[in-house]
C-alpha positions in Angstrom: 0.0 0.0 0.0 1.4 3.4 -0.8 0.2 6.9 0.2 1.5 10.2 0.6 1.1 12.8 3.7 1.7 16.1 3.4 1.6 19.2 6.1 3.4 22.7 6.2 6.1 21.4 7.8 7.4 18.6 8.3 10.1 17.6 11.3 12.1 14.9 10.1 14.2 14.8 13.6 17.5 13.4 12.0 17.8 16.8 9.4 16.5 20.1 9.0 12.9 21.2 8.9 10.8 21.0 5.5 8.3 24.0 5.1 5.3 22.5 2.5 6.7 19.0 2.9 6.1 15.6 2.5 6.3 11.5 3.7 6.1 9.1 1.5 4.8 5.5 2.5 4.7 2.3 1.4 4.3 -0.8 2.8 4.3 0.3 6.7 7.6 2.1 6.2 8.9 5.3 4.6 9.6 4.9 1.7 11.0 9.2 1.3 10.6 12.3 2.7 10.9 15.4 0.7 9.1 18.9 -1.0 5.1 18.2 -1.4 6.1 19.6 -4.8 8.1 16.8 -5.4 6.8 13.8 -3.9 2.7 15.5 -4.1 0.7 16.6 -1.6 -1.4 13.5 -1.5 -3.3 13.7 2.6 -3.0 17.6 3.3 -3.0 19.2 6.8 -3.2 22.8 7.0 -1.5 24.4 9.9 0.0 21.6 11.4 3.3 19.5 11.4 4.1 16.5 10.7 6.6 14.7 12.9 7.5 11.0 13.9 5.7 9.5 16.7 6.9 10.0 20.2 8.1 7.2 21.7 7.4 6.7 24.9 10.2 4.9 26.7 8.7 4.5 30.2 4.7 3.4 31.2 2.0 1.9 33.0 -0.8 1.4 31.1 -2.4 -0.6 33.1 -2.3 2.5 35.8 -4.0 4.8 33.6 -6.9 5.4 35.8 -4.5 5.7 39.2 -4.9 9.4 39.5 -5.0 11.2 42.6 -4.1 7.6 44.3 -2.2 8.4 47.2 -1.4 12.2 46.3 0.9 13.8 48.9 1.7 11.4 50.8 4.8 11.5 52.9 7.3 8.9 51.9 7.5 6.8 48.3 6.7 3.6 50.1 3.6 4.7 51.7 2.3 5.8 48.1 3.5 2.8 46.5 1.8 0.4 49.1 -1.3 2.0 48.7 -1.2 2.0 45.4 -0.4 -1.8 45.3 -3.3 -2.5 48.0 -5.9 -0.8 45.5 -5.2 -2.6 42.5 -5.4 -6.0 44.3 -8.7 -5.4 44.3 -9.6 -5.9 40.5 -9.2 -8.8 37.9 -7.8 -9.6 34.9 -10.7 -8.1 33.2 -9.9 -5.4 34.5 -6.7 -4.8 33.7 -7.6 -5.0 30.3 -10.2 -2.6 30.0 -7.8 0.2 31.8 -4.6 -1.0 29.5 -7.0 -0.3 26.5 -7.9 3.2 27.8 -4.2 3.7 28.6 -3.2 2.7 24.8 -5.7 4.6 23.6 -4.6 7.3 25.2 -1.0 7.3 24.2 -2.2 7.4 20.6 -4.2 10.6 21.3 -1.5 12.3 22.3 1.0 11.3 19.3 2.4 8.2 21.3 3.1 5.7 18.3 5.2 3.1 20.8 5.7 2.5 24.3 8.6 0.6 26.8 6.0 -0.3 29.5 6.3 -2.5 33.1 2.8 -4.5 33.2 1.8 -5.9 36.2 -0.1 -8.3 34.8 0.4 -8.2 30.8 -2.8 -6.8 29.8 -1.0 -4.3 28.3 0.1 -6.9 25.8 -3.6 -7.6 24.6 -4.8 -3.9 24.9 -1.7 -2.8 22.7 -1.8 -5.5 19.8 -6.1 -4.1 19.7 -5.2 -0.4 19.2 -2.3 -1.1 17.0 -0.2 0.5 19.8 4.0 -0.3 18.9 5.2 -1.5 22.6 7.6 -3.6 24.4 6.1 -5.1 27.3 8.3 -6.0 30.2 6.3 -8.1 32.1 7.4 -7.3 35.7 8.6 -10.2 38.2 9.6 -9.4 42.0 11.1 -11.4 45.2 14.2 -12.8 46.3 14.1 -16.3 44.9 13.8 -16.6 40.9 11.8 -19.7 40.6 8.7 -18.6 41.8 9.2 -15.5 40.0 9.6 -16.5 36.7 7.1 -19.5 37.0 4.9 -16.5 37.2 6.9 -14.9 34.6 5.8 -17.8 32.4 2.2 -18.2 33.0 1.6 -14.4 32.3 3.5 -14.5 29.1 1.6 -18.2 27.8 -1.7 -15.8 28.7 -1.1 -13.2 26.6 1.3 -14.9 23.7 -1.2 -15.1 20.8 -0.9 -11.2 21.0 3.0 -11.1 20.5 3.7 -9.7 17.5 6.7 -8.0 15.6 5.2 -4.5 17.0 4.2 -5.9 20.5 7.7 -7.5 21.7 8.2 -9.3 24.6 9.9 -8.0 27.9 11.1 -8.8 31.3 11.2 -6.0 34.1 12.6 -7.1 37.1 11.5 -4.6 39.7 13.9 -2.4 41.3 17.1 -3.2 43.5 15.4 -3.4 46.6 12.5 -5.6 45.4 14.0 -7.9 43.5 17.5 -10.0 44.5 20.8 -10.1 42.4 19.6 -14.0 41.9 16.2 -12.7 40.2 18.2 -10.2 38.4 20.7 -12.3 36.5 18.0 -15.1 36.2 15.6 -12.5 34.3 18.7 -11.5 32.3 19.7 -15.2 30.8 15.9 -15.2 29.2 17.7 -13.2 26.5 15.0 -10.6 26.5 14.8 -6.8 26.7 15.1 -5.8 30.1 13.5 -2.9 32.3 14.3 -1.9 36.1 13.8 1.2 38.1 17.0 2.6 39.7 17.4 5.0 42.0 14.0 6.6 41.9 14.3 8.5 45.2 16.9 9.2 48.1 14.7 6.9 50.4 15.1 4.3 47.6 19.5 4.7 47.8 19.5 5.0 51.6 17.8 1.5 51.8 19.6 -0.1 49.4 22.9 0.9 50.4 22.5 1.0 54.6 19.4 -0.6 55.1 18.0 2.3 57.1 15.8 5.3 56.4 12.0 5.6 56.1 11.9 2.2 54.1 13.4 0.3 57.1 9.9 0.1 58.3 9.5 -2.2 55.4 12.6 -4.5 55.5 10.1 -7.4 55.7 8.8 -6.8 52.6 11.6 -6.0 50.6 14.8 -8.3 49.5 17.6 -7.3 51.7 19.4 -4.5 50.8 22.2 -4.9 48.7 24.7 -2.4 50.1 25.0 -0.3 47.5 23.2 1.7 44.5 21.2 -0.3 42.2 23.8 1.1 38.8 26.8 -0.1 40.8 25.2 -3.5 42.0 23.8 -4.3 38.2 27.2 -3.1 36.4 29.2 -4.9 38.9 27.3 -8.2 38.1 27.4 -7.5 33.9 23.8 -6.8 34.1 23.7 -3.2 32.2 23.8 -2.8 28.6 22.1 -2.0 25.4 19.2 -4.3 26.1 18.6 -2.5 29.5 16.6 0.7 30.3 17.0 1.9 33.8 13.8 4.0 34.6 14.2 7.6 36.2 17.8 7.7 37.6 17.1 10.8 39.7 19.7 10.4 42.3 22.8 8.9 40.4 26.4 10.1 41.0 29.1 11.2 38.1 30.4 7.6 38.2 27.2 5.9 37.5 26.6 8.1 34.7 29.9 7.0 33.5 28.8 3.4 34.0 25.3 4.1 32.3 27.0 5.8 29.4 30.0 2.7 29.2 27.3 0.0 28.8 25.2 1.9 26.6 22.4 1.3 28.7 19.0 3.3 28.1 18.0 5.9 30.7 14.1 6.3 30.8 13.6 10.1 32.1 10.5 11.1 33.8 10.3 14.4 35.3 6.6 14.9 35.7 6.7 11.6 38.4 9.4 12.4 40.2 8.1 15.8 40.9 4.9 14.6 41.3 6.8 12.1 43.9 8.9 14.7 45.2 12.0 12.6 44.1 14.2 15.0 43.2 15.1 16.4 39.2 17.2 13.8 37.5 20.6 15.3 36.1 20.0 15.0 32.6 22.3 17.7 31.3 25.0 15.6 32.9 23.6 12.3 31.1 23.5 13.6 28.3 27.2 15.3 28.5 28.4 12.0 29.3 26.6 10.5 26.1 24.1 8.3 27.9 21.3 7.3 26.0 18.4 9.1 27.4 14.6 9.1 26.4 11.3 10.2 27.9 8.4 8.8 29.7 5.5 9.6 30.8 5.7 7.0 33.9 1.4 6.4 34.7 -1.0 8.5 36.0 -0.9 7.0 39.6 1.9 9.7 39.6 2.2 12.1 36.7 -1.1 13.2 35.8 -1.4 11.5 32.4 -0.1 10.2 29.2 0.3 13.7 28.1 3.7 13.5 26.1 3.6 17.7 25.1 3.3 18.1 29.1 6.1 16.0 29.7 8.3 17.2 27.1 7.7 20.8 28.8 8.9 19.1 31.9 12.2 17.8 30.7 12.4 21.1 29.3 11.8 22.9 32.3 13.3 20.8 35.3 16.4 20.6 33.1 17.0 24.3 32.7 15.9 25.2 36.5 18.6 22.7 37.2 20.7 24.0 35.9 20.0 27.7 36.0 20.6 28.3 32.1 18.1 28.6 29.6 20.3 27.0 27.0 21.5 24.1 28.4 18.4 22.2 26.8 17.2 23.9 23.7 13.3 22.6 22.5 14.6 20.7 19.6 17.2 18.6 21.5 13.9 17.8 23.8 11.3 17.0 20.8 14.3 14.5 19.9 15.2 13.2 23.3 10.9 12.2 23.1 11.5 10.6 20.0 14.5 9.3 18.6 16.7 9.5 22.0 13.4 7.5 23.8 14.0 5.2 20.2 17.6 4.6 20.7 17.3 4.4 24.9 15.0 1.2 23.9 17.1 -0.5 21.4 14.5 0.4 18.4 16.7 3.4 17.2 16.9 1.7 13.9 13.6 1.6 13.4 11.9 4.0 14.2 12.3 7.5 16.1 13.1 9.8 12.6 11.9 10.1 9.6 14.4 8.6 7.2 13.7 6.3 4.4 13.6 2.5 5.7 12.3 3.3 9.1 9.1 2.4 10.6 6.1 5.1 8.9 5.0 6.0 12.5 3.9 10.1 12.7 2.0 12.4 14.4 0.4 15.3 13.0 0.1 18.0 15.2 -2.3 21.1 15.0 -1.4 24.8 15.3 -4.1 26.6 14.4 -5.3 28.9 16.9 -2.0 28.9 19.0 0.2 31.3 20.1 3.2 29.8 17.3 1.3 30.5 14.2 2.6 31.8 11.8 4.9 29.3 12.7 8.8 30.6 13.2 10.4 27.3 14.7 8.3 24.4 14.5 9.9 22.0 17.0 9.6 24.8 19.5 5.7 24.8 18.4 4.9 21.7 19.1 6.7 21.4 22.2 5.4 24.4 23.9 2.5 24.8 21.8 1.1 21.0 21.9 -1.7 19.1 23.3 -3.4 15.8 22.6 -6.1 18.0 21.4 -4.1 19.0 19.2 -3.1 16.3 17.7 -4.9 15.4 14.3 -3.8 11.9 13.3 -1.6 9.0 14.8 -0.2 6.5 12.2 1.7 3.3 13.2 3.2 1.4 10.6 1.7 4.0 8.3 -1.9 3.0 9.5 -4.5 5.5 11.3 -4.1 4.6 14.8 -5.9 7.2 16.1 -8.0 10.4 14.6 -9.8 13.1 16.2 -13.3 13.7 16.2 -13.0 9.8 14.5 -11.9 7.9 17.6 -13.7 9.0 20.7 -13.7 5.1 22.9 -16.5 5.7 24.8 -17.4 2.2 25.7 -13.4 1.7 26.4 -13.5 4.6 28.8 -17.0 3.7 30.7 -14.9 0.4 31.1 -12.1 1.5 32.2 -13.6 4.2 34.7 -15.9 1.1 35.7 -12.4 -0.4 37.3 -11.6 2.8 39.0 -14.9 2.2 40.7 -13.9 -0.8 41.6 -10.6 -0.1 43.4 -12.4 2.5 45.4 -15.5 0.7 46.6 -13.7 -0.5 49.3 -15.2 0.1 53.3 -12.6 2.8 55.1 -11.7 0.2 57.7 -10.2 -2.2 54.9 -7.7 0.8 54.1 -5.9 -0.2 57.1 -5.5 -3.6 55.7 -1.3 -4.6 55.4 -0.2 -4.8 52.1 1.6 -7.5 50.2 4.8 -6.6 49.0 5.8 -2.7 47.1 5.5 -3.6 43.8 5.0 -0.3 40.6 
């Protein structure tokens, strides 16, 4: 199948931008990108620009109807244990229903693939419906591996009819102090993309390294600590590298940069949830001095707000320059490209996808800008980063089909579903609020 798009500009990422220009698709992959003049105008949008998808490199989908679950709350654990008490409380129907609101709203918002930790792999079903691109890292916790990855196993023969070559197979073991060094290398000799959080918090490095802190209080539910930072434990061990993507990395020294950046092991940014957290501002001007390979994610609405990828591009764009205290120490183009083919390359999928060049993957976004403050448009990357929206965004294409489409692609039974489950998770009597929790498990 070929087709042409067209817009006033188009943001190829990896070159310059193209005023009046085109992509070219055929097959589910671009097949050129040049001049509407040359290549025709074929689908037209007026005031808008044409860009690749973003990539998301760092969800929950299956959280996507979390908000306001434990807001404010003093310490990380005692918003992660709530948040694990409430969703013990639906099924696997469920999860499925809130995954497919949580896909479809990643393709509202321009999201054409995801890197996303499920709990219980509905993500993997709700992802192969929408036509979402993802890798699911199904997640596994505990000291001892064989009960882990028997569960492992039983939620990946569930859900493998809906493997695919765009919904790819994952393992996430947890985080340092959820999941042993056993689990760790045991998850690693699967051979399969790998996800873990590291270093979330200070809580999170005081626990791991000494034992102590707020999250001593939870020593029986956690592996014991390791004695040092989750980077140095995992690098130590040979357990970084290219197939790895270490979520948030807020509180990471100069050396494990230089150990992230040596194993060429993808850092999955998030500032809106670890404000939202009050975790801290990651350093990514110093990650990406060092050469690490950083993306963005969105993390899930049980702490940043939403999927909103233009919200959490303003956020890297933001919490990086307050950092800092320099304006042009991250520059809106180097962010639009840190959400796209930086969150690409920080999942291994660089090649693919991420840019528009000829050979990749046709996944785009087409983004509005009539009516905004950045039309007539004078930069266009700075546009849609300061000037975006899901509501905004006109069209979502994933292997160079329509994903998504406003005023085409509302979901209303998918959202009374998924809003159904919320229900659910809060129906409970107050005195069962009290109830101890299993184990801290995001």
């Amino acid at each position: 199948m070929s087709r042409v798009i067209s817009a006033d500009w188009v943001l190829p990422i990896e070159g310059p931008p193209l005023r009046d220009g085109a992509v070219a698709i055929e097959d589910g992959r671009i097949a050129a990108v040049g001049a509407a003049a040359e290549l025709g105008r074929g689908t037209h949008f007026d005031d808008a620009v044409l860009m690749p998808g973003f990539v998301n490199a760092h969800s929950h989908i299956e959280y996507a109807v979390y908000g306001g679950f434990g807001d404010g709350l003093g310490d990380f654990a005692e918003w992660i244990s709530l948040h694990i008490e409430r969703k013990a409380r639906i099924g696997w129907d469920e999860y499925v229903d809130i995954a497919r609101l949580g896909s479809a709203q990643c393709l509202s918002s321009g999201i054409t693939t995801i890197g996303d930790c499920s709990y219980s792999g509905a993500a993997v079903v709700a992802c192969a419906e929408l036509g979402l691109r993802a890798t699911i890292y199904l997640e596994v916790f505990g000291a001892d591996p064989v009960p882990a990855l028997e569960s492992f196993a039983e939620r990946r023969e569930r859900v493998q009819a809906s493997f695919s070559e765009r919904v790819r197979p994952g393992i996430s073991p947890h985080a340092p102090y959820s999941v042993s060094l056993e689990l760790y290398r045991a998850a690693a000799e699967l051979g399969l993309p790998v996800a873990t959080h590291i270093s979330e918090s200070s809580s999170e490095v005081r626990y791991v390294t000494t034992g102590h802190g707020p999250w001593g209080a939870y020593s029986d539910l956690l592996v014991t600590p390791p004695g040092t930072t989750g980077t140095r434990l995992l690098a130590e061990h040979g357990l970084l590298g290219p197939d790895v993507v270490a979520a948030h990395c807020v509180m990471v020294d100069d050396e494990e940069i230089g150990l992230l950046a040596a194993t060429q092991t993808g850092v999955a940014h998030c500032p809106r949830s670890n404000g939202a957290l009050g975790c801290g501002v990651a350093p990514l001007a110093e990650l990406r001095e060092a050469a690490v390979r950083v993306g963005v994610g969105t993390d899930s609405p049980a702490s940043a707000p939403s999927f909103d990828f233009f919200e959490e591009l303003r956020s890297v764009l933001f919490a990086a320059r307050a950092r800092a205290q320099r304006p042009d120490v991250l520059s809106a183009d180097a962010a639009l490209e840190l959400g796209t083919l930086g969150s690409a390359r920080a999942l291994g999928l660089g090649g693919e996808i991420g840019s528009l060049v000829p050979g990749k993957r046709a996944d785009l976004a087409v983004v509005s800008l009539e009516g905004s403050a950045y039309l007539p448009v004078e930069d266009p990357a700075a546009a849609v980063v300061y000037g975006g929206a899901p509501e905004r965004v006109l069209a979502t294409f994933v292997d160079g089909e329509i994903r998504y489409e406003r005023g085409g692609m509302e979901w209303h039974e998918l959202t009374a579903a998924a809003h159904s489950a919320r229900r659910a998770m809060l129906a409970v009597p107050p005195a069962a609020e009290a109830a101890p929790v299993a184990a801290p498990r995001a």
